[in-house]
C-alpha positions in Angstrom: 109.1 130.2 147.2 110.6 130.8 144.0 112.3 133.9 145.2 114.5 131.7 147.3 115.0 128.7 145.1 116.3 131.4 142.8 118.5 132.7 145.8 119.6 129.7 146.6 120.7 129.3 143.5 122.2 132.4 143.1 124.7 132.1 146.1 125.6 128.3 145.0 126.5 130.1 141.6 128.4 133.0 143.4 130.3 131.0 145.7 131.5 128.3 143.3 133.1 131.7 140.9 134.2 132.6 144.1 136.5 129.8 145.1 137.3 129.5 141.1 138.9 132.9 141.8 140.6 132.4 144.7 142.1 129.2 143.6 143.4 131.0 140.3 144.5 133.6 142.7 146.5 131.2 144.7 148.2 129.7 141.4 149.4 133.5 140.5 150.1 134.5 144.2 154.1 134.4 144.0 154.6 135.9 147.6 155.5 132.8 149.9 153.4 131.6 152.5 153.3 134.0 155.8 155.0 132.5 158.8 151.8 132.0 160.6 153.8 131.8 163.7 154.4 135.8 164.1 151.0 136.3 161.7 149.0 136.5 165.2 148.2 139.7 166.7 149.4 139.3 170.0 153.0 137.5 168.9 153.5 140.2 166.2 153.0 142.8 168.8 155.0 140.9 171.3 158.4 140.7 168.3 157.9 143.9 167.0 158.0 145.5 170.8 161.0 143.3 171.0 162.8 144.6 167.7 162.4 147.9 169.0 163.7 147.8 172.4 167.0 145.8 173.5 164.8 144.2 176.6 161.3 144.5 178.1 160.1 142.8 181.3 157.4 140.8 181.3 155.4 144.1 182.8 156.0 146.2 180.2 155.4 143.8 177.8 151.7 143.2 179.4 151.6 147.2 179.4 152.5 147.9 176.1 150.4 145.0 174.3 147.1 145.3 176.8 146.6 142.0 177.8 146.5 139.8 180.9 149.0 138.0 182.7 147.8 134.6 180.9 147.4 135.4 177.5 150.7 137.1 177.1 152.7 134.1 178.9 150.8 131.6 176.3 152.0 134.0 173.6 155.6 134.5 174.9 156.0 130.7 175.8 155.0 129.4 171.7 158.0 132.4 170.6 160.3 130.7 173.2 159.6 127.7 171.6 160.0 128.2 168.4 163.6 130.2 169.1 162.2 133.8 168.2 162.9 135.3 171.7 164.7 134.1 174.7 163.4 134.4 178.6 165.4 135.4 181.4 163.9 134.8 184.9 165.8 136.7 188.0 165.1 138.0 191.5 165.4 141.7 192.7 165.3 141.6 196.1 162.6 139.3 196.8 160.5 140.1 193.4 160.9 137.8 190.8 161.8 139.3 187.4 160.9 138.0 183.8 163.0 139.5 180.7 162.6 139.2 177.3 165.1 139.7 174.3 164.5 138.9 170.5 166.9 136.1 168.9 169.0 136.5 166.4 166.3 133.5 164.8 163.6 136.2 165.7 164.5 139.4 164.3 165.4 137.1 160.8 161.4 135.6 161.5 160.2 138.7 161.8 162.4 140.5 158.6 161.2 138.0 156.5 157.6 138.3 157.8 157.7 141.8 156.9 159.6 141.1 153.0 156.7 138.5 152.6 153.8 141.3 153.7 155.6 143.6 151.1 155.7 141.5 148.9 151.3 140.9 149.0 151.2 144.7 148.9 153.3 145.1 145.9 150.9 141.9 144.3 147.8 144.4 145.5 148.8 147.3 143.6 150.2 146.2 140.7 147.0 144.6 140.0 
């Protein structure tokens, strides 16, 4: 019983130096705040494929990121949104088409993105 008061005790004690830490370590941080938008796997991937390539169809998007049909249209829909890529529906022949281009809005999202990650790492090792 005393062996787990004393643990108890122990992680209280560790925890609370813990968030001391990161709370100093947020006060020092001087790399801005990640656009959380693009920070997700799926929508990094998505921008990223995007920067690379001049177009990709909704197919090869789904290809090249692994995912299904509903996850990527929720991912490409909240970039749409927010202005970071545009859409482009069409028919060819009888099958409709979906094509998607990064924004000018986009490629400066995803550049700054990319600054602010370099930035962390430069924090890291200098440290």
């Amino acid at each position: 019983m005393a062996k787990h008061a004393a643990l108890k005790h122990q992680k209280k004690h560790d925890s609370s130096a813990g968030l001391r830490e990161v709370r100093s370590a947020k006060v020092k941080s001087a790399a801005p705040a990640l656009d959380r938008l693009i920070h997700e796997r799926l929508r990094l991937g998505i921008i990223s494929a995007l920067a690379a390539n001049e177009s990709l169809s909704f197919s090869d998007l789904k290809s090249l990121m692994d995912t299904t049909d509903g996850n990527l249209s929720v991912h490409a829909r909240k970039l749409e949104e927010a202005g970071y890529i545009s859409c482009t529906k069409y028919f060819e022949g009888r099958l409709p088409k979906t094509e998607y281009k990064l924004t000018a809005a986009g490629r400066r999202a995803l550049e700054n993105y990319l600054s602010h990650m370099e930035s962390l790492i430069q924090q890291m090792r200098n440290r």
